[in-house]
C-alpha positions in Angstrom: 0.0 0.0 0.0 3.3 2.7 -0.5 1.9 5.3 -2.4 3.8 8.2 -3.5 2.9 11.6 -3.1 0.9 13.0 -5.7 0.4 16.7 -5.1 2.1 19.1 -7.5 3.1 21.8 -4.9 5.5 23.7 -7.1 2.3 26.1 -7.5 2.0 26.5 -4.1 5.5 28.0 -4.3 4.0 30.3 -6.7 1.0 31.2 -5.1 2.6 31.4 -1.9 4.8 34.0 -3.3 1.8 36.2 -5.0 0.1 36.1 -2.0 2.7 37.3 0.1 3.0 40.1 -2.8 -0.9 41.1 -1.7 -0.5 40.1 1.8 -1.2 43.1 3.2 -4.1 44.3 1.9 -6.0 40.8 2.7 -4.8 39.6 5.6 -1.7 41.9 7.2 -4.1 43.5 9.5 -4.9 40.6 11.0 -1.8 38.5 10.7 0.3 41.0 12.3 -1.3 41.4 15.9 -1.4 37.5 16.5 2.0 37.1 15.6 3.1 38.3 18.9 1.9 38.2 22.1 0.8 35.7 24.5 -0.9 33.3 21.9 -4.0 32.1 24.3 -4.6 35.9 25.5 -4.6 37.0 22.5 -6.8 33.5 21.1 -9.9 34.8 23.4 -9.5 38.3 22.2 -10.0 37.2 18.6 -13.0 35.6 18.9 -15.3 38.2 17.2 -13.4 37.6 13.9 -15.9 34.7 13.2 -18.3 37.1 13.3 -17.3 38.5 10.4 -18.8 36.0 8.1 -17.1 32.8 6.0 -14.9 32.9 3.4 -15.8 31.8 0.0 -14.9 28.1 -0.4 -12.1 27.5 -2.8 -13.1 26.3 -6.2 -11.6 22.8 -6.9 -9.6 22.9 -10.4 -9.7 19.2 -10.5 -12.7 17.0 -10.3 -13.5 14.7 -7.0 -13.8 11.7 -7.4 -17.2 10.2 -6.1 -18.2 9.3 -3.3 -18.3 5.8 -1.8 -21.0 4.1 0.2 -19.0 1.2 1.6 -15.6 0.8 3.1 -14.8 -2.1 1.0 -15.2 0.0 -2.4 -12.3 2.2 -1.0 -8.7 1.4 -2.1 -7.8 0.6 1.6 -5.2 -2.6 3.1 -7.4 -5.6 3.9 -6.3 -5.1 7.7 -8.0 -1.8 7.8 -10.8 -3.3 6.5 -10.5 -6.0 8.8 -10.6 -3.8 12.1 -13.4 -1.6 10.4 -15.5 -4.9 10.9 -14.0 -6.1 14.1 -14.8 -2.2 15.3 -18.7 -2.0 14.5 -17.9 0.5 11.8 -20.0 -0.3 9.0 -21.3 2.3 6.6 -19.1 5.5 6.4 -20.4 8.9 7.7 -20.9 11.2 4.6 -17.7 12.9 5.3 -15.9 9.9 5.0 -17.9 8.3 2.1 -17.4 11.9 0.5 -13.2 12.4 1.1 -11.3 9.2 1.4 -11.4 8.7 -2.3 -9.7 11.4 -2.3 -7.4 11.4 0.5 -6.4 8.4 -0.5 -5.3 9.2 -3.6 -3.4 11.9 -2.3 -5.5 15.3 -2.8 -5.4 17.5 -0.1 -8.9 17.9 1.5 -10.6 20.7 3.3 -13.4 19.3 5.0 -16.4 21.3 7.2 -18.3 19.2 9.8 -19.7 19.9 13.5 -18.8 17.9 16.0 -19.6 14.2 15.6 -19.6 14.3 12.1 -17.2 11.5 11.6 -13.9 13.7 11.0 -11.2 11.4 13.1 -11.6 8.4 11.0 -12.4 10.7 7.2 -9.1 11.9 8.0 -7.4 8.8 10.0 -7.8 6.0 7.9 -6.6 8.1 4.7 -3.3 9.1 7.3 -3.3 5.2 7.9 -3.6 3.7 5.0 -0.8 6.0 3.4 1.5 5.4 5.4 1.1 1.5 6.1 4.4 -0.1 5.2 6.5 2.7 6.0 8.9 2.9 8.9 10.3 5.8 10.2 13.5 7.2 11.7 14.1 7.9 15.1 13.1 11.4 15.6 11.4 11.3 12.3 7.9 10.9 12.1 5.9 10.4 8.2 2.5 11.7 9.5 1.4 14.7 11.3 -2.1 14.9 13.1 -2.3 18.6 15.0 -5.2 19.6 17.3 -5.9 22.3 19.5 -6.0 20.4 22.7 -4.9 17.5 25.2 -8.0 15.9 25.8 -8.8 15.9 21.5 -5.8 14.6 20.6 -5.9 11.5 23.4 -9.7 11.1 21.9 -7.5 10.7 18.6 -5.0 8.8 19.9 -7.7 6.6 21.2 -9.8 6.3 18.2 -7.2 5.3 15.7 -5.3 3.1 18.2 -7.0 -0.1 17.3 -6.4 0.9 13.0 -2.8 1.6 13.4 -1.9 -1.6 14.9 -4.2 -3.3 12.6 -0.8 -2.2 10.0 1.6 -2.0 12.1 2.2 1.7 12.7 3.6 3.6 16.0 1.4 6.6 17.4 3.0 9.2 19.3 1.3 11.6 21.4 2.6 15.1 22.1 0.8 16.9 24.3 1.1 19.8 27.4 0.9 18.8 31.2 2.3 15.5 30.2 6.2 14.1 30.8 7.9 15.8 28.1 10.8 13.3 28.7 8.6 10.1 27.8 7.2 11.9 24.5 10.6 12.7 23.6 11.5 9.1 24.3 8.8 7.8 22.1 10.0 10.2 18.9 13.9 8.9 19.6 12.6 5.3 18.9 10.2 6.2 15.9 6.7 6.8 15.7 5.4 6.5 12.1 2.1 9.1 13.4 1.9 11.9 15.9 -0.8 13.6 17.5 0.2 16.8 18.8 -0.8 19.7 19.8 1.3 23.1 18.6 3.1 23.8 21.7 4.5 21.2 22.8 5.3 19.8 19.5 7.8 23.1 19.1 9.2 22.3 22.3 9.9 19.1 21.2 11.3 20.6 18.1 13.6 23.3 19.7 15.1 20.3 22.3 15.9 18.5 19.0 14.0 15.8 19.8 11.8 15.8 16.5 12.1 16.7 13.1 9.2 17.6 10.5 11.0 17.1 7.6 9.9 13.8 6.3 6.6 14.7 7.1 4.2 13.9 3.9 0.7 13.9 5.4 -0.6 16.3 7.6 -3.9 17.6 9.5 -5.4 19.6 11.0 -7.9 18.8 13.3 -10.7 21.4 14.9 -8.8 24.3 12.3 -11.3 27.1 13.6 -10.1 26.4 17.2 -6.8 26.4 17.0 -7.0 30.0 15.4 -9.2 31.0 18.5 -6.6 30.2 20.9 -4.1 32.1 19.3 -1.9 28.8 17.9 -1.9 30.5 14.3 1.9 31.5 14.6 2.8 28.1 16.1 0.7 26.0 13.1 1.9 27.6 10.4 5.7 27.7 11.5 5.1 23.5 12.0 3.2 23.4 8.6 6.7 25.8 7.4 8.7 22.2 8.6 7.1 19.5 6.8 7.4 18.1 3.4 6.4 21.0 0.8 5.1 18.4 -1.9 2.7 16.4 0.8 -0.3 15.8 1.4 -2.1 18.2 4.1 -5.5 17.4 4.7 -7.5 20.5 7.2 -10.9 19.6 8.8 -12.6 22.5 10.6 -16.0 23.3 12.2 -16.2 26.9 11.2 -14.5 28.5 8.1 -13.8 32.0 9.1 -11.0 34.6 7.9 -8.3 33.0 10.2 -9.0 29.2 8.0 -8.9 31.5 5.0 -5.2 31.9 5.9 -4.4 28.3 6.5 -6.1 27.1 3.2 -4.6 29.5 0.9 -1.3 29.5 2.1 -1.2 25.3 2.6 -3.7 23.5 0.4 -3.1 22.9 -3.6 -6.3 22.4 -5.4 -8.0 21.1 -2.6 -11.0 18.4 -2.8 -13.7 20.9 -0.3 -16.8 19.0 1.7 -18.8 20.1 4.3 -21.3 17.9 6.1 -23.5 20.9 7.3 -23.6 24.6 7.3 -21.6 25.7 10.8 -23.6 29.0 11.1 -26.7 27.6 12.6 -24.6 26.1 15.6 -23.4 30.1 16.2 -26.6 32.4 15.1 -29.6 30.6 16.6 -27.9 28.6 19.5 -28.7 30.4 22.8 -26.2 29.5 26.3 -27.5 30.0 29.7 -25.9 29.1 32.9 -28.1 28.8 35.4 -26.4 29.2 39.2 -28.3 26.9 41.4 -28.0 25.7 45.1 -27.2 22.6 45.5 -30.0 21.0 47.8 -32.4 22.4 45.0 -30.5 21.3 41.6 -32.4 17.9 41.6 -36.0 19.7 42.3 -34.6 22.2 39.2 -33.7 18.8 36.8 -36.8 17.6 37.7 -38.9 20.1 36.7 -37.1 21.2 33.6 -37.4 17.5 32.3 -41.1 17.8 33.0 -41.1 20.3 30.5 -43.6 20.1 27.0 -41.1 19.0 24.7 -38.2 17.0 24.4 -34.8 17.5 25.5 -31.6 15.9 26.3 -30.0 15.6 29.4 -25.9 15.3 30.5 -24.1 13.7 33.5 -20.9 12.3 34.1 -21.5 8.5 34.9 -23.7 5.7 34.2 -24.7 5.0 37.3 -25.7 8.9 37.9 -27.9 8.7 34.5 -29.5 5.4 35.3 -30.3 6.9 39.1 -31.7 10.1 37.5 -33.4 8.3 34.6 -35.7 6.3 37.3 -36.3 9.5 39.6 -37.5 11.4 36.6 -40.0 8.0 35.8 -41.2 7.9 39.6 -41.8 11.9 39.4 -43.9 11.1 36.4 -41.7 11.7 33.1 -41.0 9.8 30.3 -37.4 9.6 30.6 -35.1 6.6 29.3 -31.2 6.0 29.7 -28.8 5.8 26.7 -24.5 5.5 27.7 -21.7 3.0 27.4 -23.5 0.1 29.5 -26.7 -0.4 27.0 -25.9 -2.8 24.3 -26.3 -1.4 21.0 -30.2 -2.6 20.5 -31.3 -1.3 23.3 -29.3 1.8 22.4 -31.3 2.1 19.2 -34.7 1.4 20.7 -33.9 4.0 23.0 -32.8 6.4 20.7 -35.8 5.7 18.3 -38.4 6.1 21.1 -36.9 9.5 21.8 -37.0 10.5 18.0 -40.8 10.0 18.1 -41.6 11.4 21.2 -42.4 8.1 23.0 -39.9 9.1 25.4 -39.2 13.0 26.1 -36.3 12.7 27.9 -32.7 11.1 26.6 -30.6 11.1 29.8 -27.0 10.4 28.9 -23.8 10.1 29.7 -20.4 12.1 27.3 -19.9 8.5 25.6 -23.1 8.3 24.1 -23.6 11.9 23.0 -21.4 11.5 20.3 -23.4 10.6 17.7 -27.1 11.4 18.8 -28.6 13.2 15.5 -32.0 14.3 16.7 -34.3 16.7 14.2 -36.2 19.9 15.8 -34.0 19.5 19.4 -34.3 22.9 20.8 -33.4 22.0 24.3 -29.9 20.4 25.8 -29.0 20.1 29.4 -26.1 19.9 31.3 -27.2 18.7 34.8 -23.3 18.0 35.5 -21.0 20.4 33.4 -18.0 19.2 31.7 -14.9 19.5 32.3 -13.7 20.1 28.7 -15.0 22.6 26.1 -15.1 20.1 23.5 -17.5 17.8 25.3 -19.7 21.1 25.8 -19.7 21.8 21.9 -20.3 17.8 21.7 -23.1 17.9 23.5 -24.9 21.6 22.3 -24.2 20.3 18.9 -27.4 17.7 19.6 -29.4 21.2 19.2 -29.8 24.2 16.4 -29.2 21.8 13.9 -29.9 23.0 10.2 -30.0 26.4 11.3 -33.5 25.6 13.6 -32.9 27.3 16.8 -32.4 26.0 20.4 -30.9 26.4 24.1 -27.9 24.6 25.9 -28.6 24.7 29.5 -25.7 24.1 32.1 -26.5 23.9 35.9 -23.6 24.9 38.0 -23.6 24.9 41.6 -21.7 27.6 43.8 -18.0 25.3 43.8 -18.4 24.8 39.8 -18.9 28.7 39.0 -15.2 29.2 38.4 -14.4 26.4 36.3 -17.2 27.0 33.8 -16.1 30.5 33.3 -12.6 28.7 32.1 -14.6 26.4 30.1 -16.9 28.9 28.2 -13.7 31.4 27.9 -11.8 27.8 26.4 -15.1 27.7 23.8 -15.6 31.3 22.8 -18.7 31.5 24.6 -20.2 34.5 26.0 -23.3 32.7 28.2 -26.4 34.6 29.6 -25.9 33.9 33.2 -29.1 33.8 36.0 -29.3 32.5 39.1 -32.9 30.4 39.7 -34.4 28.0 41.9 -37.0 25.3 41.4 -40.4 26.7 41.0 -38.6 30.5 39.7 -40.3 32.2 36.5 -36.8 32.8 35.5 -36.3 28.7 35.2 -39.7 28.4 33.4 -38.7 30.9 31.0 -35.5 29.8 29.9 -36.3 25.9 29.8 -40.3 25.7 29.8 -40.0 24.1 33.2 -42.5 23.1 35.1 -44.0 20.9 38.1 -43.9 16.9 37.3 -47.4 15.1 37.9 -45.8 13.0 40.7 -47.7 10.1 38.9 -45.1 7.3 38.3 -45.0 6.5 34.3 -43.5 3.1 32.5 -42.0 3.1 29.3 -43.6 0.5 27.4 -42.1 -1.2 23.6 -43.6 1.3 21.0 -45.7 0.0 18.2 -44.4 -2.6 15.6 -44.7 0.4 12.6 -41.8 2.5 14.8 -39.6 -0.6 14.7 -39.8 -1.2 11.1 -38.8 2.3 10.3 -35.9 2.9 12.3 -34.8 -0.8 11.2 -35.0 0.6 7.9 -33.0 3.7 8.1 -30.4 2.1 10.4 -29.7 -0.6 7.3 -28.4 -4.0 7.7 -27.5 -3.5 11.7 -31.3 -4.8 12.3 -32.6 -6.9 9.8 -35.9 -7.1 11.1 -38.2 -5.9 13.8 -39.8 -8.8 15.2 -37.7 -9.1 18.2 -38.4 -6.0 18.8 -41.9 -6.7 19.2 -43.1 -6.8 23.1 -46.1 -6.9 25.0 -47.7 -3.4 25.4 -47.3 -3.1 29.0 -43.7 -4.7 29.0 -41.7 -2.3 30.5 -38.5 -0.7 28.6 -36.5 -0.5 31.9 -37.3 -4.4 32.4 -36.3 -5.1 29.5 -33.2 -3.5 29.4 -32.0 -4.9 32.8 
């Protein structure tokens, strides 16, 4: 599976060269101020450049090649395949069916999705597959993945764990707040792949402890963000490093001015897909935090759940999502559990009973969020905050979908109130921020809360019809919907045990 590196970048040369001609008119007023500076000072003070609309998307000179509908019709080694199967990854998300064709052959991609879109594998098995067969020298690694973050690049690390084994490929992760020594130690005896994040991959760099230079495919992963913390400078003197005729791959939520930069300057005649427009997720999403006290945040849940209307609801753990699940039934509302635990049927039934409003409250856990796609969701709640921005634009990405509006709700108690100022500064979120208490107007305004009947409620099997039609759009994962047939007054809980 050695491929060689198709990309013509002697126009990028060129173009590079033109547009530094023109710089200044297009972008010197903004390139200038973040190239000094501390660079996550002056990332929060840069937020209200998104605001200034997206860029046109660059016209692709040469035709794409068609999308795929199956992993097997992709050009891929039969161990990636293999671990595709062995993984439960069976149809490709359609920013995967739409850019590994591509990638694969070597085009450079620029690729728009929200979160939960499928971007780590679109981009990781094309990194992968490129690379299988290849070993690299010590301090030398042939594929770059940057991201904003620590906790993003261990969820990468994580994710493509099982695929680069599956060809016999080294990950490296280079990260802050981590023993640099042991990172450095992993570069000195070769990793083919790193996952880094700018900062401490230049440290890395300036110790002599890594070199970019046979770098031939690279990414970047969450684009927008790392603009919005300032990491511009830092990316594009990495991006300076590697191998001018590779491959570079960007994937980004938002395509803003600061994006604009990174694509004209780095990508050749890029292959340019985007899952959904970003907008909706930044015009018609509203943030509240909610200050409560903490012997009344349960009474609060309660009664928002109770609400007209459905809406999902955040916690930590399993066990605190089960507990809360069966309070909310014995207060009276249709509630039902979805996170790691459930197997993947009872995942689905659950998932399909909340898309039809046979249950109207999804109580789940960070795991599970991930891909929840839910039409007309105008209400998300965060009964335990996170800890990390990107599982807060995870989970508010459930809501204002399509450009519909909607509400993300976080309930922070007195000892949180710090921490999710850190969080929403992290996200580029400006919240509206009231303090409430069960029973206030202000709560009933903001959520539609309201008093729960106290009559206990049981979740019974829907209808055979409901079955039949998620089994349809789900494909071959359930061919057929007789076992999921059930007495009427079966419970859902029971059955789930």
């Amino acid at each position: 599976m050695n491929r060689t590196y198709t990309n013509d970048r002697s126009a990028r040369a060129r173009n590079g060269s033109a547009d530094a001609g023109r710089g200044g008119s297009r972008f010197g007023s903004q390139a200038q101020p973040r190239s000094g500076g501390p660079a996550r000072s002056g990332g929060y003070g840069r937020r209200p450049a998104a605001a200034q609309g997206e860029f046109a998307l660059p016209r692709t000179i040469t035709p794409a090649l068609p999308a795929v509908e199956a992993f097997a019709d992709l050009d891929m080694p039969q161990q990636l395949l293999a671990e595709l199967g062995r993984q439960g990854v069976t149809v490709p998300f359609p920013i995967q069916g739409a850019t590994l064709p591509n990638s694969l052959a070597g085009r450079d991609v620029l690729g728009r999705g929200r979160t939960g879109s499928g971007k780590t594998l679109a981009f990781g098995l094309a990194l992968l597959a490129r690379t299988a067969g290849q070993r690299a020298e010590p301090r030398r690694p042939l594929g770059l993945i940057l991201v904003p973050t620590r906790e993003l690049a261990q969820q990468v690390t994580d994710a493509l764990t099982p695929y680069a084994r599956s060809v016999r490929l080294r990950l490296a992760t280079v990260v802050g707040g981590m023993s640099i020594g042991r990172q450095a130690g992993a570069l000195r005896t070769g990793s083919e792949i790193v996952v880094a994040t700018p900062g401490r991959l230049k440290d890395l760099i300036d110790r002599g402890d890594c070199r970019l230079d046979e770098v031939g495919i690279t990414v970047l992963d969450e684009a927008d963000q790392m603009a919005d913390m300032g990491f511009m400078p830092q990316v594009t003197a990495l991006l300076d490093q590697v191998r001018p005729e590779g491959q570079r791959m960007l994937f980004s939520a938002t395509l803003d001015r600061n994006v604009d930069l990174l694509v004209r300057r780095y990508l050749t005649d890029p292959v340019v897909h985007s899952v959904d427009p970003s907008a909706g997720a930044v015009t018609t999403m509203e943030h509240h935090v909610l200050h409560v006290h903490g012997a009344d945040k349960h009474a609060a849940t309660t009664e928002i759940a109770a609400r007209d209307g459905r809406v999902i609801m955040f916690l930590d753990t399993k066990h605190a999502v089960d507990r809360l699940t069966q309070d909310l039934l014995d207060s009276g509302v249709r509630a039902a559990a979805l996170h790691g635990g459930k197997s993947q049927p009872q995942r689905t039934r659950t998932l399909a009973q909340f898309k039809t409003g046979h249950v109207t409250v999804l109580v789940a856990t960070n795991v599970a969020a991930r891909g929840i796609h839910v039409d007309d969701l105008d209400l998300v709640v965060n009964v335990d905050p996170p800890t990390d921005h990107k599982d807060y634009l995870h989970r508010g990405g459930r809501t204002a979908r399509a450009g519909r509006s909607g509400s993300v709700v976080t309930l922070v108690t007195p000892n949180q109130r710090r921490g999710m100022v850190r969080l929403m500064s992290d996200a580029g979120i400006r919240p509206q921020t009231t303090q409430v208490r069960s029973g206030d107007e202000a709560l009933s305004r903001i959520t539609g809360a309201q008093a729960p009947s106290g009559i206990p409620v049981v979740i019974t099997a829907p209808v055979a019809e409901r079955p039949r039609r998620s089994a349809s759009s789900r494909g071959r994962r359930r061919p057929s919907s007789t076992p999921r047939r059930a007495p009427v007054n079966r419970p859902v809980l029971d059955a789930a045990a």
